[in-house]
Structure formats: structure tokens, C-alpha cells
C-alpha positions in Angstrom: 7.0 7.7 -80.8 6.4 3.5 -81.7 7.0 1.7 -84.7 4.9 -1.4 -84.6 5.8 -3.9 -87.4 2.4 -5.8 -88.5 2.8 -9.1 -89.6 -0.1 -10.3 -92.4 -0.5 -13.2 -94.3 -2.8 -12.5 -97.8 -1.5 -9.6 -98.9 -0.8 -10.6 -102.9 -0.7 -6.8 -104.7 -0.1 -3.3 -104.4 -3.9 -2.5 -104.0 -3.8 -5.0 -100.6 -1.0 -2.7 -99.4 -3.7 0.4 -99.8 -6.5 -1.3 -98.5 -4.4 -2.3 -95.3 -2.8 0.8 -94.8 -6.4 2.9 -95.1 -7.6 0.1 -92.6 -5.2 1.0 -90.2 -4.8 5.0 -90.7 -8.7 4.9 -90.4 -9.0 3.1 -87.1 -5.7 4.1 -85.1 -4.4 7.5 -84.6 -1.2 7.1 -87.0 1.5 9.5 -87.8 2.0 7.1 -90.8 1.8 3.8 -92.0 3.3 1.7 -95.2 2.6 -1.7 -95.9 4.5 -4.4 -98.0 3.0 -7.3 -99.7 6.5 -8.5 -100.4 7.3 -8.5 -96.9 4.3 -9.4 -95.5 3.5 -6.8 -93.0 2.8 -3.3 -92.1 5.0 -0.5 -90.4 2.7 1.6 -88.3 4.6 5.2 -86.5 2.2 6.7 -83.8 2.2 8.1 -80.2 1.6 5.0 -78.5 1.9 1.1 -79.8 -1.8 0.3 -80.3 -3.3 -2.9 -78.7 -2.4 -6.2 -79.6 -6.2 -7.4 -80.2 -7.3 -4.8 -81.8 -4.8 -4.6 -84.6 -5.7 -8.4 -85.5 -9.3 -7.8 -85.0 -8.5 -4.7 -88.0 -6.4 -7.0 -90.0 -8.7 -9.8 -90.2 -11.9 -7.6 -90.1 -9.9 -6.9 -93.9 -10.0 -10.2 -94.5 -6.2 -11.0 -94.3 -4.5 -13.2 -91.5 -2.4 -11.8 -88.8 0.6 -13.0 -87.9 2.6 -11.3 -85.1 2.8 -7.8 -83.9 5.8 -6.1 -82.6 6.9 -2.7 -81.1 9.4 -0.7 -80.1 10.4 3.0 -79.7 11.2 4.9 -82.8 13.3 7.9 -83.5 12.5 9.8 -86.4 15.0 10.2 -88.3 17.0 13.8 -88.7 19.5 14.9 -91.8 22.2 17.1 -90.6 25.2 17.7 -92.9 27.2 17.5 -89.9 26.1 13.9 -89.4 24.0 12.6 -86.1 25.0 13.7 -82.8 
């Protein structure tokens, strides 16, 4: 599993957060996605990091401004009243 952290500039309300995050689970194959206009960006969890270009292509395609694009591998995280192991 990869988290890529989106970077967007343009995002100003909740209802950009939506539209970005139906951009994104609409075309990548996502486990999940949240976005944050008061962080700027978007947290996308799937398989595989998707490609560089074609995340800003889908970001400005929206009409917003990409930034930057990050990822890295991601380890879902378990609850265990024992604690993590």
C-alpha cells in the first residue's frame, strides 16, 4: 500500500474537498482518499502511487493548481489492546 499526499492550490470549501476527492476516486483505483482545503492537498491510499502527470493533469482538468506530489509506503493502521507489535 501508498499514501500519496496531493498538493492543490484553489481549494476554498468543503464542496472543493468532494469535487477533488470524486475526481480522484473516479480516475485512479483508490482504496480511499480525503482532501483538506485547510491543508491544501489530498491524501490518496491505493496499491500503487499513481503517476506523477497524471495526477496534475486530474487536478487541473478540476480546475485547481497542483502543487507537489509525494509518496511513500503506508501501513494501515491496526488497534490491538495489547498495543502494536
Amino acid at each position: 500500500m501508498v499514501k500519496t499526499i496531493v498538493k492543490i492550490e484553489g481549494m476554498m470549501c468543503k464542496m472543493c474537498e468532494k469535487h477533488m476527492s470524486d475526481t480522484f476516486s473516479k480516475n485512479f483505483d483508490v482504496k480511499s482518499v480525503t482532501s483538506s482545503h485547510d491543508n491544501g492537498q489530498a491524501e490518496i491510499i491505493s496499491e500503487t502511487a499513481p503517476a506523477e502527470d497524471k495526477i496534475k493533469a486530474s487536478v487541473e482538468e478540476a480546475g485547481y493548481k497542483f502543487i507537489s506530489c509525494t509518496s511513500e509506503p503506508y501501513q494501515k493502521k491496526g488497534f490491538s489492546l495489547f498495543g502494536n507489535k
